[in-house]
C-alpha positions as CSV (number, residue, x, y, z in Angstrom):
1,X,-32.7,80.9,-151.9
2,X,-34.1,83.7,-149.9
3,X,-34.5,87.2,-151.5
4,X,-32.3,89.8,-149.5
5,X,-33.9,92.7,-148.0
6,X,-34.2,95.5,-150.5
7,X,-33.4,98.1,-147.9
8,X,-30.5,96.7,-146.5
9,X,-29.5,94.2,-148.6
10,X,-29.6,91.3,-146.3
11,X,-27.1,93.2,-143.9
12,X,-29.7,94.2,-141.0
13,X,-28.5,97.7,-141.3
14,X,-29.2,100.8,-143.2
15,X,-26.6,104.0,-143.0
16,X,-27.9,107.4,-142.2
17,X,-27.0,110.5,-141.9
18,X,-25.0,110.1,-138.4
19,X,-24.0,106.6,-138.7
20,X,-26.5,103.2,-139.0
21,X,-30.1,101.9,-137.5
22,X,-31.4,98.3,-137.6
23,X,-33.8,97.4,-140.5
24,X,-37.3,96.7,-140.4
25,X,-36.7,93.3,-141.6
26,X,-35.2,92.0,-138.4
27,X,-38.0,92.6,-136.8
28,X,-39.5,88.9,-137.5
29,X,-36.1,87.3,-136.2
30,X,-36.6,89.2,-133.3
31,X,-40.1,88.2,-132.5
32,X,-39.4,84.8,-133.2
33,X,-36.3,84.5,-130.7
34,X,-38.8,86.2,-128.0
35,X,-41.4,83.4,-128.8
36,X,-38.4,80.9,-128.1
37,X,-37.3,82.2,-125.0
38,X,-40.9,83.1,-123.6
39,X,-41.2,78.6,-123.5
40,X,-44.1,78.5,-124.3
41,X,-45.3,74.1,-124.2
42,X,-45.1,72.0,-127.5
43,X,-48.8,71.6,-126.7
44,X,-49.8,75.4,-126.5
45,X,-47.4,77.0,-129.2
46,X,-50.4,77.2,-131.7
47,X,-52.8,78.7,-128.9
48,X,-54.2,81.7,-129.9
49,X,-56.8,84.5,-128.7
50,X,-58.7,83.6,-131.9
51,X,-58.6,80.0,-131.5
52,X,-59.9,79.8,-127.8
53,X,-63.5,78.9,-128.1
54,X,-65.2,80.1,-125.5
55,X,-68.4,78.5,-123.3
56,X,-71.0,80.7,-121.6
57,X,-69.3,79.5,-118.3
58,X,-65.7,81.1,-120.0
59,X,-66.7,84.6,-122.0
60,X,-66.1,86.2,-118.6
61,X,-62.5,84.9,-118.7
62,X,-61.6,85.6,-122.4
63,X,-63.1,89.4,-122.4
64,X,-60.9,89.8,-119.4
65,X,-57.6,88.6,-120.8
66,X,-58.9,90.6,-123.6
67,X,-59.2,94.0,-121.5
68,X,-55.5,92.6,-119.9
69,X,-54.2,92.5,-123.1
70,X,-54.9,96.1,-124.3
71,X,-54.2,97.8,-121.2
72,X,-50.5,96.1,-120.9
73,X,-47.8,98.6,-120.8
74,X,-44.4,96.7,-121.0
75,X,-42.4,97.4,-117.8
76,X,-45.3,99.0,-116.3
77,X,-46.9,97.6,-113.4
78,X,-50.6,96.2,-115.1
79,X,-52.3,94.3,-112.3
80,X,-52.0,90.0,-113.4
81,X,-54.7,87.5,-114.2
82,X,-55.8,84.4,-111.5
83,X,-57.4,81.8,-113.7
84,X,-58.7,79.2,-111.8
85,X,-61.4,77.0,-112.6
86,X,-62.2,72.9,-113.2
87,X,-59.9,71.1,-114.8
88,X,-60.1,71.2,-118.8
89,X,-61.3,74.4,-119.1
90,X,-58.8,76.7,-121.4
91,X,-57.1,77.8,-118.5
92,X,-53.4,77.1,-119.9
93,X,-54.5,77.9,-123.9
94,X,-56.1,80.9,-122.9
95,X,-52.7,82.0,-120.8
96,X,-49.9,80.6,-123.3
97,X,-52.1,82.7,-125.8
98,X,-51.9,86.0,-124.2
99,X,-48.0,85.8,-123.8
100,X,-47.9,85.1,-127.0
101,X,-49.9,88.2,-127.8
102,X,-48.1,90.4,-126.2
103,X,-44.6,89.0,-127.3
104,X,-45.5,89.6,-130.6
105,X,-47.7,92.8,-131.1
106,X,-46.2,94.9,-127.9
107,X,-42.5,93.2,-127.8
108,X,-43.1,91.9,-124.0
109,X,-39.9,89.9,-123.0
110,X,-42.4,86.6,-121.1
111,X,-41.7,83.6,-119.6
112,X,-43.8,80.2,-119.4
113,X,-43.3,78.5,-115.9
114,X,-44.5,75.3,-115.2
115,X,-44.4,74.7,-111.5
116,X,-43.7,71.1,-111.1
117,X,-41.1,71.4,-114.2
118,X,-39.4,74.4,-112.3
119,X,-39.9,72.4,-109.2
120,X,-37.5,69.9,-110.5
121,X,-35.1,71.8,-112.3
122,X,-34.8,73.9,-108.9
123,X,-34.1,70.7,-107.2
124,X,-31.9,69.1,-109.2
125,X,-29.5,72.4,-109.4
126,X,-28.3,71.3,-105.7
127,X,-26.7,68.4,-107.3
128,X,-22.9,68.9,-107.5
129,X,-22.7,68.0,-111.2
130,X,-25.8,70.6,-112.2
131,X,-25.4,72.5,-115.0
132,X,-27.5,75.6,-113.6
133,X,-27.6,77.4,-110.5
134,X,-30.3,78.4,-108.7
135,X,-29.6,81.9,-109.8
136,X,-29.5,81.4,-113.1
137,X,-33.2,79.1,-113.5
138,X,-34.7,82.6,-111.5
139,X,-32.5,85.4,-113.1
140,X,-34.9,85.4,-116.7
141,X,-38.4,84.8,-114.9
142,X,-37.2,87.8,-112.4
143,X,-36.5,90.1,-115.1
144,X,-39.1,89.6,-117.4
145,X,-41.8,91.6,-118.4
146,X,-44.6,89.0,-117.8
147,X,-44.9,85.7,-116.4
148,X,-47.2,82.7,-116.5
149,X,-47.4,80.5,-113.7
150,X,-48.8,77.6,-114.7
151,X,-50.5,75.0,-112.8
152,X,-49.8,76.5,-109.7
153,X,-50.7,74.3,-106.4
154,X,-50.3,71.2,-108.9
155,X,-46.9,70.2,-106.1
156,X,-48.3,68.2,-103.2
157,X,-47.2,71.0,-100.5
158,X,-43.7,70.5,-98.1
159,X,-41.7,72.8,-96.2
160,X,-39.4,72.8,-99.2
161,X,-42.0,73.5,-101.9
162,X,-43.5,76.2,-99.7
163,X,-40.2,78.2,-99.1
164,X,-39.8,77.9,-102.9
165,X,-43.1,79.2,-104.3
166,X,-42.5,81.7,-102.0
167,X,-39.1,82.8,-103.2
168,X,-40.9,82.5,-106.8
169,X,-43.8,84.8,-106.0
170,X,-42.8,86.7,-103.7
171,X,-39.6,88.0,-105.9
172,X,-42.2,88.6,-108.5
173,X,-44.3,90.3,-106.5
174,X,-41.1,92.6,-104.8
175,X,-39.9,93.4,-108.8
176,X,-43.5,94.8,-109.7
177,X,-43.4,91.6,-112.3
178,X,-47.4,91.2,-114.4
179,X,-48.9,87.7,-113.8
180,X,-51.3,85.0,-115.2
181,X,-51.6,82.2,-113.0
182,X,-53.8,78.9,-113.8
183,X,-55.1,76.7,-111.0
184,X,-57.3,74.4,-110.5
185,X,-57.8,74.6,-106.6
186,X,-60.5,77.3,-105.3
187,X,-58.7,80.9,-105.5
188,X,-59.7,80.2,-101.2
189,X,-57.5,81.3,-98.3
190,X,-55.6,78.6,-96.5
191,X,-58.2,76.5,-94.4
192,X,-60.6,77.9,-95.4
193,X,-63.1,74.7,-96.3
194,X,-62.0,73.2,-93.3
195,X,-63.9,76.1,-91.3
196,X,-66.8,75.8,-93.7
197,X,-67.6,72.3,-92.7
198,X,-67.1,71.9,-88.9
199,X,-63.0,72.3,-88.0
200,X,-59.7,71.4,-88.8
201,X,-60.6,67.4,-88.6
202,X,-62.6,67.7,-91.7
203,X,-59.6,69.2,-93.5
204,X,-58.8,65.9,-94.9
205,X,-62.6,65.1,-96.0
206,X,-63.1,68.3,-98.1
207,X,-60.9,69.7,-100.9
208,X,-57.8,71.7,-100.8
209,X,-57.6,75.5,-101.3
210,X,-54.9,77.4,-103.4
211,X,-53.9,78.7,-99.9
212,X,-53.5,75.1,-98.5
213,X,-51.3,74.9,-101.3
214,X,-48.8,77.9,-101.2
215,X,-49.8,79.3,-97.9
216,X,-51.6,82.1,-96.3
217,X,-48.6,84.7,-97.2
218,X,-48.4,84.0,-100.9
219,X,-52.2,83.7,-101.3
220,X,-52.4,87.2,-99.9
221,X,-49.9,88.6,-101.9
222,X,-51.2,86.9,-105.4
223,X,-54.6,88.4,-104.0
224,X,-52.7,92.0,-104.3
225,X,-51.1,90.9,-107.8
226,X,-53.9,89.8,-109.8
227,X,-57.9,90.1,-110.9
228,X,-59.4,86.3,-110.1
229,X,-61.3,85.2,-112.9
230,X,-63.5,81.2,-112.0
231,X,-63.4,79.5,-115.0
232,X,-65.8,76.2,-114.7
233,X,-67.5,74.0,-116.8
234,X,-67.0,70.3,-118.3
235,X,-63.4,69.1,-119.6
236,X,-62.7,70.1,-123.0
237,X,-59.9,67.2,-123.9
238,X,-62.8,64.9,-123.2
239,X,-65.7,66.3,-125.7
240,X,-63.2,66.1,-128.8
């Protein structure tokens, strides 16, 4: 059985002098039902700053999610994080660990969005028997006080997917809503490679950018919304 709180006796609430305020104890419920709504993935909810091991090729990346992390000002308007890099490199761990910072030492209200997961919950809303609207998938990212975008580019691009990601990062960008993005395309402008190597026929020879992916509009503005930080170096799943 568990021990009621000796200052409010497991009620939540202590009287003063002009009526009632919440106890301390409900603090840890609170941070806990954050932590829940934040989503954070099965596979990152143990990701913490003090668990990310960093590489030479990484320190740059950690001491600026660190810096991130102490100038945050909930509902303020704190310039985001672009963490792109190889694949493997900490990118997501080092992200799902500064929500989780922040929803637990400054109170931040976040939310955990994995592209190609809201990709298809987005899609199958249009379905007649859906359970969600549009409107209601994008209602709690909009309003939060911090977002992660993970994996961002990850959707092979269409007209569809492009007018999406826009209405996702552009409403972000319209409500003043912090960022950390993960990618693992170049932080480059669309076509940009394709220049670099003799036109747009060698397009399909050389790699794609993040602004192939999302397009020239939403590349600029993430350019506005965040502090790029490369993040390279070999594949940690595969060094275990």
């Amino acid at each position: 059985m568990t021990a009621e709180c000796p200052e409010c006796n497991g009620h939540g609430l202590i009287k003063t002098a002009t009526g009632c305020r919440e106890c301390g104890c409900q603090e840890p419920k609170r941070r806990a039902a954050r932590l829940i709504r934040a989503g954070i993935p099965h596979g990152f909810r143990d990701a913490t700053m003090e668990n990310f091991k960093p590489t030479e090729a990484t320190k740059d990346a950690l001491r600026m999610t660190k810096r991130f992390l102490h100038d945050f000002i909930p509902a303020g308007e704190s310039k985001g994080l672009l963490l792109t890099g190889t694949v493997g490199t900490g990118k997501t761990h080092l992200a799902a660990a500064a929500l989780r910072n922040l929803v637990e030492t400054k109170g931040v209200e976040g939310r955990f969005v994995d592209v190609r997961a809201l990709l298809d919950r987005l899609r199958s809303s249009y379905d007649d028997e859906a359970q969600e609207s549009q409107e209601q998938i994008l209602r709690p990212i909009f309003k939060a006080d911090l977002v992660v975008i993970d994996e961002l580019g990850a959707a092979r691009p269409s007209d569809w997917v492009f007018e999406t990601l826009e209405l996702l990062i552009g409403g972000l960008y319209n409500k003043v809503v912090p960022v950390i993005v993960t990618t693992n395309l170049p932080n480059l402008a669309a076509g940009a490679t394709a220049r670099s190597t003799g036109g747009e026929y060698a397009r399909a020879a050389t790699p794609e950018t993040l602004g192939d992916r999302i397009g020239s509009r939403m590349w600029s503005r993430l350019q506005q919304m965040c502090v790029s930080c490369e993040m390279i170096g070999p594949d940690w799943r595969g060094t275990r």
